[in-house]
PyMOL Python script that loads the backbone (N, CA, C, O; Angstrom):
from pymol import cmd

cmd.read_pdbstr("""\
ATOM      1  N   UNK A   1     102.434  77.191  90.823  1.00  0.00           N
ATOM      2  CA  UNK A   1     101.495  77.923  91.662  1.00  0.00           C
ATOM      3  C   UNK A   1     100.204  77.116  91.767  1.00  0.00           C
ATOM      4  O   UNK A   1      99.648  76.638  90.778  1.00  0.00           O
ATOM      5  N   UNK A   2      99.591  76.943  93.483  1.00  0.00           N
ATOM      6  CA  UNK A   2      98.439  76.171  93.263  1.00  0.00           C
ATOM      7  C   UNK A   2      97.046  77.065  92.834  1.00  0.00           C
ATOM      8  O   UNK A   2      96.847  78.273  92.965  1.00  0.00           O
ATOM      9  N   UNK A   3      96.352  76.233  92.394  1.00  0.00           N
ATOM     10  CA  UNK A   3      95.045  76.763  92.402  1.00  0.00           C
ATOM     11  C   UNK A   3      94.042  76.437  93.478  1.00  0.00           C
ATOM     12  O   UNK A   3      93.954  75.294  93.925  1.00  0.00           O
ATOM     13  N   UNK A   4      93.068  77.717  94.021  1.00  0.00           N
ATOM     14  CA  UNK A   4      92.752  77.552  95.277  1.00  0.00           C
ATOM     15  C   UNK A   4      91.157  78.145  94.451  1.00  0.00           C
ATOM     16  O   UNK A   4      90.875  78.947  93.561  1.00  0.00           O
ATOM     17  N   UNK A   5      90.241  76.992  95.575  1.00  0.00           N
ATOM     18  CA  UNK A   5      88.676  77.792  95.454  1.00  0.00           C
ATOM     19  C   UNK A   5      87.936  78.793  96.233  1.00  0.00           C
ATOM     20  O   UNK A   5      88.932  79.189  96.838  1.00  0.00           O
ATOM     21  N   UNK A   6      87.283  79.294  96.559  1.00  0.00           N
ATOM     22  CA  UNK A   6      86.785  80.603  97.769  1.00  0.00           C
ATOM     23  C   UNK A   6      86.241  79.540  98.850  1.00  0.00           C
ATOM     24  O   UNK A   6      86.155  79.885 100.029  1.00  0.00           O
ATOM     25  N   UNK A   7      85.845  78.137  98.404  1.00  0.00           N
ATOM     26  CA  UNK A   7      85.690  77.051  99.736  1.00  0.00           C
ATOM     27  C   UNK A   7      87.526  76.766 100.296  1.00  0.00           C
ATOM     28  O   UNK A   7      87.724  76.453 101.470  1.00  0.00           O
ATOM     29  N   UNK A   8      88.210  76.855  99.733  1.00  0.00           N
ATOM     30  CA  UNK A   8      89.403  76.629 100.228  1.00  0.00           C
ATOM     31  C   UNK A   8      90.413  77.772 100.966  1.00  0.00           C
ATOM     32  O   UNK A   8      91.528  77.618 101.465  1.00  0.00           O
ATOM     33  N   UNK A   9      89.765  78.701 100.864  1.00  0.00           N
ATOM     34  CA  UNK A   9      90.566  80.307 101.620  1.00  0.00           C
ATOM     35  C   UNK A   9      89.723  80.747 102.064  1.00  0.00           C
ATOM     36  O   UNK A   9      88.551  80.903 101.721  1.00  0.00           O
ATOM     37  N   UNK A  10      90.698  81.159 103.483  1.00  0.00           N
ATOM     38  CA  UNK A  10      89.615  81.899 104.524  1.00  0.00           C
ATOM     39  C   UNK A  10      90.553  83.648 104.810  1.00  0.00           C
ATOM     40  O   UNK A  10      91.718  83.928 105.091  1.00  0.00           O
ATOM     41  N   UNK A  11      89.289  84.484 104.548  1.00  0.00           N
ATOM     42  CA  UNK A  11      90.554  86.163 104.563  1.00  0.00           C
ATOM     43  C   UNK A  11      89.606  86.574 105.738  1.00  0.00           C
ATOM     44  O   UNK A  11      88.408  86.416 105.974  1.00  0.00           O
ATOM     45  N   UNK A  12      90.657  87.167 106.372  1.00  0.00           N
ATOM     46  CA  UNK A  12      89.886  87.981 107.032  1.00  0.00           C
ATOM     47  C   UNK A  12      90.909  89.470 107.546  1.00  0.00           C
ATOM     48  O   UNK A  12      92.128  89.464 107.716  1.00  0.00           O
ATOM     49  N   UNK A  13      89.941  90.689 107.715  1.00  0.00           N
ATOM     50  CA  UNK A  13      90.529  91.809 107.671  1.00  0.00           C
ATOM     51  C   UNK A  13      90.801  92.304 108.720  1.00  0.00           C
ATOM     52  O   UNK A  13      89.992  91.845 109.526  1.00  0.00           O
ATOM     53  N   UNK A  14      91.742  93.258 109.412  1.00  0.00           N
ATOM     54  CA  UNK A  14      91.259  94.022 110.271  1.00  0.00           C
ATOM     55  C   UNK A  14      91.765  95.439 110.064  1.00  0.00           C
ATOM     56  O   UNK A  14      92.871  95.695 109.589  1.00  0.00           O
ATOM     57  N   UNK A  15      90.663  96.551 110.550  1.00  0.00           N
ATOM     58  CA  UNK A  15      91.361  98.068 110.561  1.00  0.00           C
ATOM     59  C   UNK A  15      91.412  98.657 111.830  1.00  0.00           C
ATOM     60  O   UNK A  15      90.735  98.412 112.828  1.00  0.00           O
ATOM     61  N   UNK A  16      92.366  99.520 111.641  1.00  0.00           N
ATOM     62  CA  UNK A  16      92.730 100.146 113.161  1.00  0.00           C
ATOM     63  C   UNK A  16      93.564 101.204 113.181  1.00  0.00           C
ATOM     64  O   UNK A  16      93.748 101.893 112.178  1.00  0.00           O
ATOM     65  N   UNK A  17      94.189 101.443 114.416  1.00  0.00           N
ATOM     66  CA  UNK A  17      94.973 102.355 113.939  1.00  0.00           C
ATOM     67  C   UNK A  17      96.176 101.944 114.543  1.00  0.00           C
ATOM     68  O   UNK A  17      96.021 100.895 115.167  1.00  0.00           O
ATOM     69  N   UNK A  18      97.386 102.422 114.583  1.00  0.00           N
ATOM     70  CA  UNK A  18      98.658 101.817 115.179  1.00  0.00           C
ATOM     71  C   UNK A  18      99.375 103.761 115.553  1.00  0.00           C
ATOM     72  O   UNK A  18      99.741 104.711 114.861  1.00  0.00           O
ATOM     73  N   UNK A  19      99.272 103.539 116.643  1.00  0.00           N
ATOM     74  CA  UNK A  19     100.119 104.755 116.902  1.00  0.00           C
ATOM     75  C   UNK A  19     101.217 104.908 117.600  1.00  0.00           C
ATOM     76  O   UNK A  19     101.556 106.049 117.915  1.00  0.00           O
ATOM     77  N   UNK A  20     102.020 103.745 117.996  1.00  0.00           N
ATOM     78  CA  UNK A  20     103.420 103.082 118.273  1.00  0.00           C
ATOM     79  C   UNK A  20     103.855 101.877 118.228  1.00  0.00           C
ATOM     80  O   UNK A  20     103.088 101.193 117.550  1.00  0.00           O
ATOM     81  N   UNK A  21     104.694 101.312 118.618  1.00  0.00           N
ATOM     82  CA  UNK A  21     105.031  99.967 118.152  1.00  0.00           C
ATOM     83  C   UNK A  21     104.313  99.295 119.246  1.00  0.00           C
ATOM     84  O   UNK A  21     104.347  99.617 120.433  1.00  0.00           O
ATOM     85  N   UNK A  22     103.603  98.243 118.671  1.00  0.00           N
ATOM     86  CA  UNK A  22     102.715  97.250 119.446  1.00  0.00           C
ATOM     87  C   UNK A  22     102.938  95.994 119.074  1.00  0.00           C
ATOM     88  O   UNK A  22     102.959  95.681 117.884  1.00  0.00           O
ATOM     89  N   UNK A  23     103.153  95.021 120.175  1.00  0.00           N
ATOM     90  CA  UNK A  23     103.679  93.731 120.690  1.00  0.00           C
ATOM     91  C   UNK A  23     102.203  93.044 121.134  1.00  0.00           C
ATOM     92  O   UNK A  23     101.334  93.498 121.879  1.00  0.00           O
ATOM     93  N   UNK A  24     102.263  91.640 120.307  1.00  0.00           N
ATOM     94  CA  UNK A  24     100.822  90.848 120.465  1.00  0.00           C
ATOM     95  C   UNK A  24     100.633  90.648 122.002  1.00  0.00           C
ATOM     96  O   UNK A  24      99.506  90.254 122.302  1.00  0.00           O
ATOM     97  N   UNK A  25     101.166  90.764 122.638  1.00  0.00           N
ATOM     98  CA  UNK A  25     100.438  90.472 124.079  1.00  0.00           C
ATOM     99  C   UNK A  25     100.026  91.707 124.720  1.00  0.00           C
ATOM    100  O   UNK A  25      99.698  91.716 125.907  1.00  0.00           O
ATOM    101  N   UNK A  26     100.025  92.940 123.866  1.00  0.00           N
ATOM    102  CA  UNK A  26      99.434  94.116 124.530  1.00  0.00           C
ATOM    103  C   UNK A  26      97.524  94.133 124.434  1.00  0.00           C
ATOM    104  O   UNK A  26      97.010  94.025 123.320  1.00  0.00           O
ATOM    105  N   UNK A  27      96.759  94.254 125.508  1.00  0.00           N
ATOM    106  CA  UNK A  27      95.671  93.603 125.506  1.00  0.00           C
ATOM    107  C   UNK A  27      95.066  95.340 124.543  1.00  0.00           C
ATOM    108  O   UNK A  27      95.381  96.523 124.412  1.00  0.00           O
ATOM    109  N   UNK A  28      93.917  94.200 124.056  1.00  0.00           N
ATOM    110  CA  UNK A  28      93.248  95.746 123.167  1.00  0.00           C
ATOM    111  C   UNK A  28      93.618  96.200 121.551  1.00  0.00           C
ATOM    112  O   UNK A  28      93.037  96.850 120.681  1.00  0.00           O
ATOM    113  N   UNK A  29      94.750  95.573 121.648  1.00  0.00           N
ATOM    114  CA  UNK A  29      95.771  95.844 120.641  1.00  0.00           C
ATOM    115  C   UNK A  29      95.303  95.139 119.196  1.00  0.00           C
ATOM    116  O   UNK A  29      94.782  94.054 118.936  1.00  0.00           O
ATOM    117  N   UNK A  30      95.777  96.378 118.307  1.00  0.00           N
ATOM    118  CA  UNK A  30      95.440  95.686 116.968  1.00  0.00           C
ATOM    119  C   UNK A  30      96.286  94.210 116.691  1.00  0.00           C
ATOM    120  O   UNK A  30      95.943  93.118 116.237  1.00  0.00           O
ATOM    121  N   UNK A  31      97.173  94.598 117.049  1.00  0.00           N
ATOM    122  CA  UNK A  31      98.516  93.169 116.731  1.00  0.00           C
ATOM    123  C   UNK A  31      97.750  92.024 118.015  1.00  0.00           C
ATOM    124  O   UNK A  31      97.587  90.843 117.709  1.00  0.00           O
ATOM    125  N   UNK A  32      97.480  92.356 118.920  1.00  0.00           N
ATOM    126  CA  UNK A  32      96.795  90.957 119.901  1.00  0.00           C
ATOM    127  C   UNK A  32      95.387  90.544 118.955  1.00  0.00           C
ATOM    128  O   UNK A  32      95.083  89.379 118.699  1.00  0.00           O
ATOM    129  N   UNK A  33      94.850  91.376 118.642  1.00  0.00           N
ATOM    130  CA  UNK A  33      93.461  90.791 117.709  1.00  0.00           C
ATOM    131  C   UNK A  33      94.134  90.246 116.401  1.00  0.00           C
ATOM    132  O   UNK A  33      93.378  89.427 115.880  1.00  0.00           O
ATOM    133  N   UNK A  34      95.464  90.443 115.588  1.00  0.00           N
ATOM    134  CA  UNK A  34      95.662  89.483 114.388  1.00  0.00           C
ATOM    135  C   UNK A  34      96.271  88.309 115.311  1.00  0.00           C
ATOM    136  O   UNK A  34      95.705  87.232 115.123  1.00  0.00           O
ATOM    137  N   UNK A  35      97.236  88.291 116.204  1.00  0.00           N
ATOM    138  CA  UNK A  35      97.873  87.273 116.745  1.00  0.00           C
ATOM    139  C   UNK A  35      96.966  86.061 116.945  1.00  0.00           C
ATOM    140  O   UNK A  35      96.982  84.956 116.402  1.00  0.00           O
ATOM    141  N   UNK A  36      96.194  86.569 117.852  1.00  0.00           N
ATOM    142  CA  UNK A  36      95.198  85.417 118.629  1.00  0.00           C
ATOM    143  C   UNK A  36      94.095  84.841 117.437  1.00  0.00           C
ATOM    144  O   UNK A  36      93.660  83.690 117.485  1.00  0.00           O
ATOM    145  N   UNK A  37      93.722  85.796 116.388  1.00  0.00           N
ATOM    146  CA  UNK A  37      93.285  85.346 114.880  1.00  0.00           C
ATOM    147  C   UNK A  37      94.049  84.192 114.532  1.00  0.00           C
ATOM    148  O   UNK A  37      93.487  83.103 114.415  1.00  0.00           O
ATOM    149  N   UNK A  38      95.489  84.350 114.326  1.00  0.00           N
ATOM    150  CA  UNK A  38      95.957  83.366 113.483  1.00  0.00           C
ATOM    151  C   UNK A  38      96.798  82.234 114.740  1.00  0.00           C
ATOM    152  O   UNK A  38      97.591  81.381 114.341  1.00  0.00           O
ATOM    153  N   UNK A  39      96.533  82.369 115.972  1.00  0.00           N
ATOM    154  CA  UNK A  39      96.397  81.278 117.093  1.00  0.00           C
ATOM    155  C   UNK A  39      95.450  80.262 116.898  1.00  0.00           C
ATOM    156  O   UNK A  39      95.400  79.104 117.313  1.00  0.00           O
ATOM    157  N   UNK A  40      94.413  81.190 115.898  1.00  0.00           N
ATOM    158  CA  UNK A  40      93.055  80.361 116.150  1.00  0.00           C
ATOM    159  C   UNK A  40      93.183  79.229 114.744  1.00  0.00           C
ATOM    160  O   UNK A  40      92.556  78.170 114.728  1.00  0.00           O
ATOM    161  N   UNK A  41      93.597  79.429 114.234  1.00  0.00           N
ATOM    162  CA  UNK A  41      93.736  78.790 112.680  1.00  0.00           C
ATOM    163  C   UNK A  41      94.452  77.481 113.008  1.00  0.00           C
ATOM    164  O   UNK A  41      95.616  77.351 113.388  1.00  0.00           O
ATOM    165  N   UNK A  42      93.326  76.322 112.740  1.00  0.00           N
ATOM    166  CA  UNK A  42      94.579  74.492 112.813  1.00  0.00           C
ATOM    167  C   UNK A  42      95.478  74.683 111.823  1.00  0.00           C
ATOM    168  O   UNK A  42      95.207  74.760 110.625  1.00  0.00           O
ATOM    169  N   UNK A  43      97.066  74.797 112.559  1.00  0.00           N
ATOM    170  CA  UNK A  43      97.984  74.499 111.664  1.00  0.00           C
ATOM    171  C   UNK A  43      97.713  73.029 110.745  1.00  0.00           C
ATOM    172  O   UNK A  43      98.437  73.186 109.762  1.00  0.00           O
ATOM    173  N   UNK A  44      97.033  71.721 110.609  1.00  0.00           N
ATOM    174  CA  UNK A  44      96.860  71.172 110.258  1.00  0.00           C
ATOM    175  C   UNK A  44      96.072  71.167 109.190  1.00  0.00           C
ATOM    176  O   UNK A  44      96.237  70.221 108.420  1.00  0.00           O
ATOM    177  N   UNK A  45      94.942  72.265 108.818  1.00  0.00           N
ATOM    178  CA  UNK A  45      94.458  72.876 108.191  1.00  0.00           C
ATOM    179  C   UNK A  45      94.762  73.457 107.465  1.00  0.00           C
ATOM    180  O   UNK A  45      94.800  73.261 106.250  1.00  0.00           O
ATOM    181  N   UNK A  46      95.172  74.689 108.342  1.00  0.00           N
ATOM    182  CA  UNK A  46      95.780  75.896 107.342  1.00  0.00           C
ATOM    183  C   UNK A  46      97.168  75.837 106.628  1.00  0.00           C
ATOM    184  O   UNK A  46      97.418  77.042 106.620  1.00  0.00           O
ATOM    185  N   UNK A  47      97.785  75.494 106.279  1.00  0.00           N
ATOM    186  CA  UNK A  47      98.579  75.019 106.510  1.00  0.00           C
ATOM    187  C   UNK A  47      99.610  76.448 105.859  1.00  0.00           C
ATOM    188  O   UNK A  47     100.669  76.645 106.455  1.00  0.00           O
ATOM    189  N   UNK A  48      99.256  77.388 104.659  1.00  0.00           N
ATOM    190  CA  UNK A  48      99.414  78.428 104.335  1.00  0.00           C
ATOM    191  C   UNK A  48      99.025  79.338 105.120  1.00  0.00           C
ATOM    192  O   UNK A  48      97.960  79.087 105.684  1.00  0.00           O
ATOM    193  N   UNK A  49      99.518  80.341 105.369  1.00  0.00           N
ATOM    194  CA  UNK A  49      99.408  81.523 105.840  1.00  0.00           C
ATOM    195  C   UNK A  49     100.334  83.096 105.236  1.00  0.00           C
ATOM    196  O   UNK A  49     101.510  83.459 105.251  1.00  0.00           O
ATOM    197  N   UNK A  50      99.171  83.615 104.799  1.00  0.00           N
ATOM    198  CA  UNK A  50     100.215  84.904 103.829  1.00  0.00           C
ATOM    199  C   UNK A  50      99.342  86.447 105.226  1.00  0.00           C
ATOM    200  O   UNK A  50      98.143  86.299 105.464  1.00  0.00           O
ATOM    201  N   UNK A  51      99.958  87.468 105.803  1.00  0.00           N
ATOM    202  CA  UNK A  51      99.568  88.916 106.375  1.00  0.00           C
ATOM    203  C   UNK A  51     100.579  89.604 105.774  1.00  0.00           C
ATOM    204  O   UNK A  51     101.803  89.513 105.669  1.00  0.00           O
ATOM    205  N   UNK A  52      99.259  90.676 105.229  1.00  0.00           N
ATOM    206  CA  UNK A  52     100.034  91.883 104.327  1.00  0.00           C
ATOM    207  C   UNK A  52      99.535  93.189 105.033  1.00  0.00           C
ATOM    208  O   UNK A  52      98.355  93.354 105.342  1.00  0.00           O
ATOM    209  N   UNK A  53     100.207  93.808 105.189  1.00  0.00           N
ATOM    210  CA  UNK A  53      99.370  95.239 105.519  1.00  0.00           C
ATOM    211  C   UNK A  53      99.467  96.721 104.961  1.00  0.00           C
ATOM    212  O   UNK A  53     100.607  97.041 104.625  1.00  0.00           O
ATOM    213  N   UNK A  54      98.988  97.188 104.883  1.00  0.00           N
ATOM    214  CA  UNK A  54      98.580  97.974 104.032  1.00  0.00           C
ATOM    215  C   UNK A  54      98.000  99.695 105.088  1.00  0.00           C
ATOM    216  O   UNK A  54      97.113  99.794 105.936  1.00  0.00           O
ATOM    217  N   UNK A  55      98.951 100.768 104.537  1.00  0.00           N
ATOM    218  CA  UNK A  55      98.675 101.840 105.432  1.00  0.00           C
ATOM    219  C   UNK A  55      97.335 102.524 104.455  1.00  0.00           C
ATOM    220  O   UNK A  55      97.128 102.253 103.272  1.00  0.00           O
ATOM    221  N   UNK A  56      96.470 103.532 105.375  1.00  0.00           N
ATOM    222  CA  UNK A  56      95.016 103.820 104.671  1.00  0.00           C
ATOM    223  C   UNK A  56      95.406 105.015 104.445  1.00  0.00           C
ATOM    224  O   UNK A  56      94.780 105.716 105.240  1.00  0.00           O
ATOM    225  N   UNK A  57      96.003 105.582 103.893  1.00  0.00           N
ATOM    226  CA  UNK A  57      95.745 107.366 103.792  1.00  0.00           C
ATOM    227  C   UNK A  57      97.280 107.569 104.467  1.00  0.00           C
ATOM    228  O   UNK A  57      98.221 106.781 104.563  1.00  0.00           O
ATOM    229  N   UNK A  58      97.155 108.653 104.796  1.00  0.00           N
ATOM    230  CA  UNK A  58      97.850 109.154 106.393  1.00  0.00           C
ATOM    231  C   UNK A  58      97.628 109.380 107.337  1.00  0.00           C
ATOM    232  O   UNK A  58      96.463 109.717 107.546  1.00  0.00           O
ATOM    233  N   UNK A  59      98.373 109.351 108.238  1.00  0.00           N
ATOM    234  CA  UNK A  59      97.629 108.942 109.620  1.00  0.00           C
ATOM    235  C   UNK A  59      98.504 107.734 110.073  1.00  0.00           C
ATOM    236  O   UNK A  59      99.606 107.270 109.782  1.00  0.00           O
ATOM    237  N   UNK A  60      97.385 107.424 111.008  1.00  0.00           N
ATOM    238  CA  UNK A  60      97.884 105.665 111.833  1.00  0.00           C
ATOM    239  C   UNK A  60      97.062 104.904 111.269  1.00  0.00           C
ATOM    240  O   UNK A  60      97.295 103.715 111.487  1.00  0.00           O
ATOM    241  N   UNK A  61      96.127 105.125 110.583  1.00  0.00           N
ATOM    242  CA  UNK A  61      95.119 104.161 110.275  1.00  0.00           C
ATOM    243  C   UNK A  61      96.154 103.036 109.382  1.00  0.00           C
ATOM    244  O   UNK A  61      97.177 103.463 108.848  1.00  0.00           O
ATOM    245  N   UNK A  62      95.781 101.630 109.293  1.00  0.00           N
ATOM    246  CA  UNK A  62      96.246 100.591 108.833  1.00  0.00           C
ATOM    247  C   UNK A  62      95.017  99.570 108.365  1.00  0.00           C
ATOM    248  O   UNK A  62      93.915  99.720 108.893  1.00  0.00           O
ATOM    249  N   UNK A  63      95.206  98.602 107.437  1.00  0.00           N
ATOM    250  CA  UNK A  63      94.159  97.479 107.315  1.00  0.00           C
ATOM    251  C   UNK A  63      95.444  96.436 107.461  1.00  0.00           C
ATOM    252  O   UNK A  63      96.637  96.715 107.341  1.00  0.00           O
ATOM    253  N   UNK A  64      94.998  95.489 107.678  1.00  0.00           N
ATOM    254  CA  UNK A  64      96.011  93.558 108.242  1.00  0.00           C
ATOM    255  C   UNK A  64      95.454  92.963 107.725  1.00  0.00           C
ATOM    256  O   UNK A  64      94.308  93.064 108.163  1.00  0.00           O
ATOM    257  N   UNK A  65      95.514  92.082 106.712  1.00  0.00           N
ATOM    258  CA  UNK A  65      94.565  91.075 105.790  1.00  0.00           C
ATOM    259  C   UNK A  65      95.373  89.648 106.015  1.00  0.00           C
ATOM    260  O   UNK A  65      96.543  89.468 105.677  1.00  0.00           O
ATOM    261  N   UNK A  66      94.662  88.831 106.547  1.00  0.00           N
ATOM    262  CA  UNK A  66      95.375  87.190 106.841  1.00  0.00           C
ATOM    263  C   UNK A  66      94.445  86.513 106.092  1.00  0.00           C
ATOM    264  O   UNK A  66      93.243  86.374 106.314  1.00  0.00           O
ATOM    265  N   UNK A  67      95.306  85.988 104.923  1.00  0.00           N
ATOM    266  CA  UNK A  67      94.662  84.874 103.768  1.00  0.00           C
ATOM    267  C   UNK A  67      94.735  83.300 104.520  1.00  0.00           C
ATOM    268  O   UNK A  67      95.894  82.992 104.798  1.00  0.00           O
ATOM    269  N   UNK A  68      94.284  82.848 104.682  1.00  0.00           N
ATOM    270  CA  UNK A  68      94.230  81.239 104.958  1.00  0.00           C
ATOM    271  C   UNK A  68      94.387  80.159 104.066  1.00  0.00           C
ATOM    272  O   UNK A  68      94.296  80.728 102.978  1.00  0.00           O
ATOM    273  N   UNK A  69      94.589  78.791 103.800  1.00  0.00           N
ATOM    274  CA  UNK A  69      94.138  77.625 103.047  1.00  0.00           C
ATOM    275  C   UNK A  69      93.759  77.480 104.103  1.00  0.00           C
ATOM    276  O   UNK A  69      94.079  77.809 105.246  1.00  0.00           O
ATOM    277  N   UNK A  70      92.503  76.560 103.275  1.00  0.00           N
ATOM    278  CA  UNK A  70      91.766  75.440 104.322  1.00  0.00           C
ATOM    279  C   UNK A  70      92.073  73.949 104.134  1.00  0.00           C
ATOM    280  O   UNK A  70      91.555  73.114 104.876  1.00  0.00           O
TER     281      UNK A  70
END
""", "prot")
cmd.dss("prot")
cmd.show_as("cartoon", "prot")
cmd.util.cbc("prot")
cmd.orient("prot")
């Protein structure tokens, strides 16, 4: 397992809610805001990529957490 520094990982979150199945090219969309997130990331860079998600309660509410290497 490597060891990584907080200069070497980039997280970033998002919350929302999901109230049917949603496909990244739906504009507005929680899944188009992680997609185009991790569009944005140099595969040359990043070269890791871990998204976990995580439901908030009950409900639709959701959080999407995309860990990076740098």
């Amino acid at each position: 397992m490597a060891l990584y520094s907080a200069a070497q990982v980039e997280t970033k979150t998002f919350v929302g809610d999901l109230t049917a199945t949603e496909h990244s090219g739906s504009a507005g969309s929680l899944t188009k805001q992680v997609g185009d997130y991790i569009l944005t990331l140099d595969s040359t860079n990043h070269a890791n990529i871990a998204v976990t998600s995580t439901a908030l309660g009950y409900g639709t509410k959701v959080a999407i957490t995309v860990v990076a290497t740098k």
